[in-house]
ZAZATI-102281 format. One record per residue (C-alpha): residue in one letter; x, y, z; residue number from 1. Coordinates in pm, 1 decimal. Example, Ala and Ser with C-alpha at 12.3 -4.5 7.8 and 13.67 -1.06 7.14 Angstrom:
A, 1230.0, -450.0, 780.0, 1
S, 1367.0, -106.0, 714.0, 2
END
This chain:
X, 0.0, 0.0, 0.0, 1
X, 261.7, 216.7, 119.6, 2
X, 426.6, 126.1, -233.0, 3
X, 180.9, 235.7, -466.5, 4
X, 118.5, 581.6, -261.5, 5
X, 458.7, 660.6, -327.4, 6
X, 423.4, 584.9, -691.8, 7
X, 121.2, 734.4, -718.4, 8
X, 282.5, 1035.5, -620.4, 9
X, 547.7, 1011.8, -860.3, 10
X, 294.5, 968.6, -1139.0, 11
X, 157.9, 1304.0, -1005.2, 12
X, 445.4, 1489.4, -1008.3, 13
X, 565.0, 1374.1, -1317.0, 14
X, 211.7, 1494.4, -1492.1, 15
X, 216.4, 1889.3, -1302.9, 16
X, 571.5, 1881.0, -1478.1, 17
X, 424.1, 1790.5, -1798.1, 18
X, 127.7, 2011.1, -1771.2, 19
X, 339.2, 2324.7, -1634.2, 20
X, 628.6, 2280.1, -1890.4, 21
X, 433.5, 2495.7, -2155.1, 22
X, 366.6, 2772.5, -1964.3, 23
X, 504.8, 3121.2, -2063.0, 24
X, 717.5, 3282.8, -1775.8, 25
X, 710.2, 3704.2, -1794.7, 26
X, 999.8, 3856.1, -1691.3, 27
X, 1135.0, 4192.8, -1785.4, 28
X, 1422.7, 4442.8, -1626.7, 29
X, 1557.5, 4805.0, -1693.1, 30
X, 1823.5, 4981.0, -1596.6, 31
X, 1732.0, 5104.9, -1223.5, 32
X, 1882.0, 5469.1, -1259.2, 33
X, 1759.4, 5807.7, -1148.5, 34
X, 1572.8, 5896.3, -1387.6, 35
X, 1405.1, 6282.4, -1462.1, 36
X, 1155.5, 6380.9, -1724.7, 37
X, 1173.1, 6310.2, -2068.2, 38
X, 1338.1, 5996.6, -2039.3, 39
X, 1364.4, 5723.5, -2278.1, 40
X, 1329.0, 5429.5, -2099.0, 41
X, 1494.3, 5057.7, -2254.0, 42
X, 1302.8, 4742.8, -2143.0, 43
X, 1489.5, 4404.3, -2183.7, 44
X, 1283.4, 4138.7, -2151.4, 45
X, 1393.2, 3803.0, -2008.4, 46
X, 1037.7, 3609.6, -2033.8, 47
X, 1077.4, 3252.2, -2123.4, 48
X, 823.2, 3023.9, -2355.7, 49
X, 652.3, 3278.1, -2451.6, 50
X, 505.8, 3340.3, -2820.5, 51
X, 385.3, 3731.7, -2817.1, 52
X, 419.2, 4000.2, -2589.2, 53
X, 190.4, 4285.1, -2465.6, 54
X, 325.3, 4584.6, -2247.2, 55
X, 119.7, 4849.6, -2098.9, 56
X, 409.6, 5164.5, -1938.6, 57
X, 192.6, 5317.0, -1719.4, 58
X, 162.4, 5623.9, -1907.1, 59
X, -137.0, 5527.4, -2177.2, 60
X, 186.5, 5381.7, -2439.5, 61
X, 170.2, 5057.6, -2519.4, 62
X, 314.1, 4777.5, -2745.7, 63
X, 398.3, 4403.7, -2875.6, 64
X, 768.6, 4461.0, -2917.1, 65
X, 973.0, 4196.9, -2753.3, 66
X, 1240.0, 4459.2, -2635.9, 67
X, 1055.7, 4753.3, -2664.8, 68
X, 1203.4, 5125.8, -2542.6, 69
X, 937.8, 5427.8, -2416.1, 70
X, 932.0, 5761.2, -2359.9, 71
X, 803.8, 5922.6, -2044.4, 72
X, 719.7, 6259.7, -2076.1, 73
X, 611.9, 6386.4, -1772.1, 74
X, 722.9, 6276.5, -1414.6, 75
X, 545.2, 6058.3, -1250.8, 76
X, 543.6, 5657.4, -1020.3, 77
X, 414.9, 5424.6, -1305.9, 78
X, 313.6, 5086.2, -1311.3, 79
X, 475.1, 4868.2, -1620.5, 80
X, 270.4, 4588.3, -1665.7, 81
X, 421.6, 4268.6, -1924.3, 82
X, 187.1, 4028.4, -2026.4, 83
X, 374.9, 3722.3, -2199.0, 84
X, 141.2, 3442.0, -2395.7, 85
X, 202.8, 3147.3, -2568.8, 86
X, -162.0, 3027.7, -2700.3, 87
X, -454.0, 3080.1, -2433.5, 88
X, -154.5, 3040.9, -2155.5, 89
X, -61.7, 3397.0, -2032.2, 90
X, 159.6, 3505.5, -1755.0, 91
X, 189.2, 3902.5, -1578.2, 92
X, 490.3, 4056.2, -1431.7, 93
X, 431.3, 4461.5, -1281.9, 94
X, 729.0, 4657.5, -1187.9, 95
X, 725.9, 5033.5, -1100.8, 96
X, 957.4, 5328.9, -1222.3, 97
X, 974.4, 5650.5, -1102.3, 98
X, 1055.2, 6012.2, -1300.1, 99
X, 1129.6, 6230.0, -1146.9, 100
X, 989.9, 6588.9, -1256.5, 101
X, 1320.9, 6785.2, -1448.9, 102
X, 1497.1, 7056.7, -1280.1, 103
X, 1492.1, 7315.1, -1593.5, 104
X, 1207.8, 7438.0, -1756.2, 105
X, 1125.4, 7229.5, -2031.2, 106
X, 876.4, 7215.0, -2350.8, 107
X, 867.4, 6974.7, -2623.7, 108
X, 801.3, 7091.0, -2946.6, 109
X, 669.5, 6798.3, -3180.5, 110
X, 684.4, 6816.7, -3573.6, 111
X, 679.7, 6541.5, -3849.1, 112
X, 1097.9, 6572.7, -3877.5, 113
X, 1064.2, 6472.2, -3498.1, 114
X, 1093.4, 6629.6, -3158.1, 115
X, 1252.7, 6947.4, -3000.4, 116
X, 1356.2, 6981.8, -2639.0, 117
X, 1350.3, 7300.2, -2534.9, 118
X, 1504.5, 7544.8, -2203.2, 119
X, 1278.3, 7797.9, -2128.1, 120
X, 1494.0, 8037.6, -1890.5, 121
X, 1380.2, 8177.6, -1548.5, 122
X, 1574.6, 8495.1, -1625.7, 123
X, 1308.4, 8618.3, -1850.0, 124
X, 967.5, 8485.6, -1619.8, 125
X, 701.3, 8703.6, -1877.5, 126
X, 813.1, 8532.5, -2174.6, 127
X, 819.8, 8188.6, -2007.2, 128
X, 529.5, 8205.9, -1845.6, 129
X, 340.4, 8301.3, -2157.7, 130
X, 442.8, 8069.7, -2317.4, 131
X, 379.3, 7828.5, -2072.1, 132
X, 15.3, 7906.2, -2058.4, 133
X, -69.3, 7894.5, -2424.8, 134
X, 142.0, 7570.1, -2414.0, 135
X, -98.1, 7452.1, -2161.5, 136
X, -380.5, 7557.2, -2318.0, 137
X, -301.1, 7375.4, -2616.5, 138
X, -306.6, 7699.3, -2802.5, 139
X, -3.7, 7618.6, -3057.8, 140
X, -165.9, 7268.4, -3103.2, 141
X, -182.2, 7223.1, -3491.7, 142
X, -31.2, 7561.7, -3581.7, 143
X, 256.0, 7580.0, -3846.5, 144
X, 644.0, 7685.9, -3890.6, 145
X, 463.6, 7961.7, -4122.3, 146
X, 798.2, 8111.6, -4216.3, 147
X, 1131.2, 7952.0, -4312.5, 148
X, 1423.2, 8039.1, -4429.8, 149
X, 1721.9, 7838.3, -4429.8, 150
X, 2025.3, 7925.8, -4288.0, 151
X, 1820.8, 8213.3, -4065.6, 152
X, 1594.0, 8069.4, -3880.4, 153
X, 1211.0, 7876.6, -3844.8, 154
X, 931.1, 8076.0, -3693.4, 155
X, 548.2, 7962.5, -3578.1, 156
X, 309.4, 8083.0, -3355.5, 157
X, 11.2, 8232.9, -3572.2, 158
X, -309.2, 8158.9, -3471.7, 159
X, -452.1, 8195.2, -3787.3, 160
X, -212.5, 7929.2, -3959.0, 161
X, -447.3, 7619.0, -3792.3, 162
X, -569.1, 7463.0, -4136.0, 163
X, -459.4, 7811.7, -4357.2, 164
X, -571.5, 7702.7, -4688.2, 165
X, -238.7, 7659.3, -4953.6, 166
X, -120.6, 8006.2, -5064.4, 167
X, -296.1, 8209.5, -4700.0, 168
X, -62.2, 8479.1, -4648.8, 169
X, 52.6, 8422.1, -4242.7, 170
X, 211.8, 8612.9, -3984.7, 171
X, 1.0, 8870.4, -3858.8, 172
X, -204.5, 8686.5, -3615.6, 173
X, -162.1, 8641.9, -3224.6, 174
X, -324.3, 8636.1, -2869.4, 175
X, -438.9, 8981.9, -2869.9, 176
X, -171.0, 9132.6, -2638.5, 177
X, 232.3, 9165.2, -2629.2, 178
X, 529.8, 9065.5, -2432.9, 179
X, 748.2, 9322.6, -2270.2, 180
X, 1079.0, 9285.7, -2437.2, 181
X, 1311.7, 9117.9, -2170.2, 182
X, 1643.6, 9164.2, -2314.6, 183
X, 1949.3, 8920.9, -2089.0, 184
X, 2294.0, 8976.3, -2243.5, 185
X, 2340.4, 8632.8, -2160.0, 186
X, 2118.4, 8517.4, -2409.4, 187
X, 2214.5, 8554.0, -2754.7, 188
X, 2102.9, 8461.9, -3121.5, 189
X, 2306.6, 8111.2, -3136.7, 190
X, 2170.4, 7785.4, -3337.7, 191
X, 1878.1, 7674.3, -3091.4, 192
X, 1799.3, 7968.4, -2954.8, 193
X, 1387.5, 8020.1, -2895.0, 194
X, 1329.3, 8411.4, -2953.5, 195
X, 979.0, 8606.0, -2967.5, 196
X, 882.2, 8758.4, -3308.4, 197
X, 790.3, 9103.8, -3284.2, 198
X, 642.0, 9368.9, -3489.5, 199
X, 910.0, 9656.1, -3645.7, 200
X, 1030.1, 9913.8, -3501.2, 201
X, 853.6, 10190.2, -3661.4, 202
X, 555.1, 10095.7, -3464.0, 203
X, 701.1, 9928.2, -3131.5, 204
X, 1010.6, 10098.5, -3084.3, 205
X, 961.7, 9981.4, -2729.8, 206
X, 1024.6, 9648.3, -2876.3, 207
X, 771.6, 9420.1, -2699.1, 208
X, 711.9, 9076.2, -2805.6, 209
X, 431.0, 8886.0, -2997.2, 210
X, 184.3, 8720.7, -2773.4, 211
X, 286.5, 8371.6, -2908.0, 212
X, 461.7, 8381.2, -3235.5, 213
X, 846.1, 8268.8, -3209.3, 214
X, 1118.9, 8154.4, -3398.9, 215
X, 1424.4, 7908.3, -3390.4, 216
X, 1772.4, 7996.7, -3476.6, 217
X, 1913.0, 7825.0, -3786.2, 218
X, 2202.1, 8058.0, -3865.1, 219
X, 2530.3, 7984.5, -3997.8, 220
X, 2901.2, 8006.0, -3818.8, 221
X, 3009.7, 8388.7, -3767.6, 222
X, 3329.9, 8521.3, -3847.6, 223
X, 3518.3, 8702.1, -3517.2, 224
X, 3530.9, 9050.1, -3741.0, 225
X, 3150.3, 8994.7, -3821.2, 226
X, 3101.1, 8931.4, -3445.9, 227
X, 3293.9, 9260.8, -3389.0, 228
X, 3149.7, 9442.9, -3603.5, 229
X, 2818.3, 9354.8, -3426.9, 230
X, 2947.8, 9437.1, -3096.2, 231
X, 3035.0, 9851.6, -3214.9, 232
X, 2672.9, 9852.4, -3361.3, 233
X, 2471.2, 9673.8, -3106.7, 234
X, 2644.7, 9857.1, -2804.6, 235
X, 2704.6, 9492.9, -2702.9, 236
X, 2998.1, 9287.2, -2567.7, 237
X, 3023.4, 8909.3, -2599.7, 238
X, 3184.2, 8704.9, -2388.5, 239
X, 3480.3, 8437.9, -2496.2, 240
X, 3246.4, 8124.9, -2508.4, 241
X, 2941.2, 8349.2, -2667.6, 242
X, 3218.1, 8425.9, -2952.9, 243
X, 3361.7, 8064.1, -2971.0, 244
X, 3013.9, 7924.8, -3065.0, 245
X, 2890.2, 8214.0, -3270.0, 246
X, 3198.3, 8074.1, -3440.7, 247
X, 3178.2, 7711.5, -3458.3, 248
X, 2777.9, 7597.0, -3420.0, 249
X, 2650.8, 7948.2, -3560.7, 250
X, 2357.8, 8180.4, -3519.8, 251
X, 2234.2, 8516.7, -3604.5, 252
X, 2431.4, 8754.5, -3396.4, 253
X, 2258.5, 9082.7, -3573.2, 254
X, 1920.1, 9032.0, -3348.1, 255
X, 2105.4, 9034.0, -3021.0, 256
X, 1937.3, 9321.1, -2834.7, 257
X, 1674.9, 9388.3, -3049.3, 258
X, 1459.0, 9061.1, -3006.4, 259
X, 1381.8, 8850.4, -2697.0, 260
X, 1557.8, 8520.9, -2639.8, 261
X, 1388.8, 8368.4, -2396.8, 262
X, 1469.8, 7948.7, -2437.3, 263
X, 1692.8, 7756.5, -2615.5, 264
X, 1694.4, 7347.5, -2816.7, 265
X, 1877.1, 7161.9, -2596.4, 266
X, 1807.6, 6852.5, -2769.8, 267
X, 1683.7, 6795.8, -3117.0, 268
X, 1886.0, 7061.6, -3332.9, 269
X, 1905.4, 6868.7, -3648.2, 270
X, 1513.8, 6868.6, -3638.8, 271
X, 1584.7, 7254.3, -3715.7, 272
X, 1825.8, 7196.0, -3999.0, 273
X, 1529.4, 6938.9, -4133.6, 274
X, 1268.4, 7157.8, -4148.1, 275
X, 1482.5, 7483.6, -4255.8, 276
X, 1541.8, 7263.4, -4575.4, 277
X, 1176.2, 7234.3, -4740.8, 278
X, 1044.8, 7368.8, -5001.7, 279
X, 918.2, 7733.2, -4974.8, 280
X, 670.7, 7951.9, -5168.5, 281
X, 747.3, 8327.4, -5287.2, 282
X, 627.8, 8418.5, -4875.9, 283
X, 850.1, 8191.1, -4724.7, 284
X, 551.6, 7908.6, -4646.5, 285
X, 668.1, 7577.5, -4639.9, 286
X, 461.9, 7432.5, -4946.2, 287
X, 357.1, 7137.5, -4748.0, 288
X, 273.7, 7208.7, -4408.4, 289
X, 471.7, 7195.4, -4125.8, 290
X, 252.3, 7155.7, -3799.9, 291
X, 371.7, 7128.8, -3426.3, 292
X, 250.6, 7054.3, -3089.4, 293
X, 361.5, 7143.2, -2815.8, 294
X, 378.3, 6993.7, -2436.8, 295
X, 488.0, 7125.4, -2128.4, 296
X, 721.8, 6865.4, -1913.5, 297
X, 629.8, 6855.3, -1569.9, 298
END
C-alpha cells in the first residue's frame, strides 16, 4: 500500500511537470537609474516560452515589441505591466519606475521631422510664463512653422495658420496682447535659440514681443570681425564662449538686443536643420505644411 502511494505520487508529479512545462514565464528588467523627465526608458525582456508580448508603461503607451524602449514625458510613479502568452496560456509581471519631474524648464516641441527639447529660462519669467500658458492651453496645437528660411531661422506661432488654406498669407495673427521685451545679455542669437517675433520698429520701438509667435535659430558660423562688427553697432559685448560658438555651431548675432531670447533646443537641433530645408513659396511658407505641438514637461 505504502508502495503504490509513493508511486502514485510520482505519477503526479511527473504529470504537473508535464502540464506546467508549456507555460510562458514574464519577466522583464531596466536599468534602475535616477531617472528625470523626458526619459527614454529601454526594457529588456527576459520572459521565457513565450510566443507574443503585450506591455502596458503606465503612461497610456503601449506595445507588442519583444524589447521595446518608451518615452516618459512627464514625471510621474508608473506601473509597467508585461503580459507574456504562448496560445490561451498567459503570464503578468508589474514593476514600477519613477521620473522624477526635471529641474529646468522644459517644452517639447513635436513636428513630423521629430521632436525638439527646449530650455525655457527663469531669467526672462514674462516670456516663459506666456508661453507656458498657451502651451498649456493647447493653443499652438496644430499651428505651423509659417515662415522659413534656411540658414536664418524657423518661426510659428500664428493663430490663424491652424488649417490656412495653400497660398494664405501668415504672420500677422496672435493672442491679442504683447510681451514686454526682456532683453538678458546672456542670451544671444546662437543655433537653438527660442526668440519672440515682434512687430518693427517703426511701430514698437519699445520692442515688446508677440503674444505667441516665435522663432528658432538656424544661422550659420560667424566670423570674429563679423562678431565685432556687431558688438560697435549693437552697443554689445560678448563674452569668450558666446564668440567661440557664434563661431563654430553658428547663429544670427545681428538680433542680439533687439529681439527677446527667452529658451533655447537643448536637444533635437538637427530637427531645425530638417525643417529649414523644405520647399518654400514666394512668402517663405513651407509648401507642405509643417505643424507642431507642443507639451509642457512637468
Amino acid at each position: 500500500m505504502q508502495t503504490m502511494t509513493k508511486y502514485a505520487l510520482f505519477l503526479a508529479i511527473i504529470g504537473f511537470g508535464l502540464l506546467s512545462c508549456g507555460r510562458p514565464i514574464a519577466r522583464f528588467s531596466y536599468q534602475e537609474t535616477s531617472r528625470q523627465a523626458p526619459d527614454t526608458v529601454h526594457f529588456d525582456n527576459q520572459s521565457e516560452k513565450a510566443e507574443t508580448y503585450e506591455w502596458d508603461f503606465g503612461d497610456g503607451n503601449q506595445s507588442t515589441e519583444a524589447d521595446p524602449v518608451n518615452r516618459y514625458i512627464h514625471s510621474g510613479n508608473y506601473v509597467v505591466r508585461l503580459t507574456a502568452a504562448k496560445g490561451k496560456k498567459k503570464r503578468i509581471m508589474e514593476k514600477r519606475i519613477q521620473i522624477s519631474p526635471p529641474d529646468k524648464c522644459l517644452v517639447e516641441i513635436e513636428t513630423r521631422f521629430g521632436n525638439m527639447l527646449v530650455e525655457l529660462y527663469d531669467e526672462t519669467p514674462q516670456h516663459r510664463d506666456n508661453f507656458l500658458k498657451l502651451a498649456e492651453e493647447g493653443y499652438f496645437d496644430g499651428l505651423l512653422f509659417h515662415r522659413v528660411i534656411d540658414g536664418f531661422m524657423i518661426q510659428g506661432g500664428d493663430p490663424e495658420s491652424r488649417n490656412a488654406p495653400s497660398g494664405k498669407a501668415l504672420g500677422m495673427g496672435g493672442p491679442g496682447y504683447q510681451v514686454p521685451a526682456e532683453f538678458n545679455s546672456k542670451y544671444v542669437h546662437l543655433k537653438g535659440a527660442l526668440a519672440a517675433a515682434r512687430q518693427g520698429d517703426q511701430v514698437n520701438p519699445e520692442k515688446k514681443s508677440s503674444g505667441s509667435q516665435f522663432y528658432i535659430v538656424q544661422g550659420k558660423p560667424v566670423s570674429e570681425s563679423n562678431l565685432q562688427l556687431t558688438e560697435a553697432r549693437n552697443g554689445i559685448q560678448y563674452t569668450p564662449e558666446q564668440k567661440e560658438e557664434y563661431m563654430t555651431i553658428g547663429g544670427t548675432p545681428f538680433l542680439d538686443q533687439g529681439y527677446t531670447v527667452f529658451g533655447r533646443v537643448i536637444d533635437g537641433l538637427n530637427v531645425i536643420d530638417s525643417i529649414a530645408t523644405v520647399r518654400t513659396d514666394s512668402r517663405d511658407r513651407p509648401t507642405e505644411d509643417v505643424a507642431m505641438k507642443i507639451r509642457v514637461i512637468k
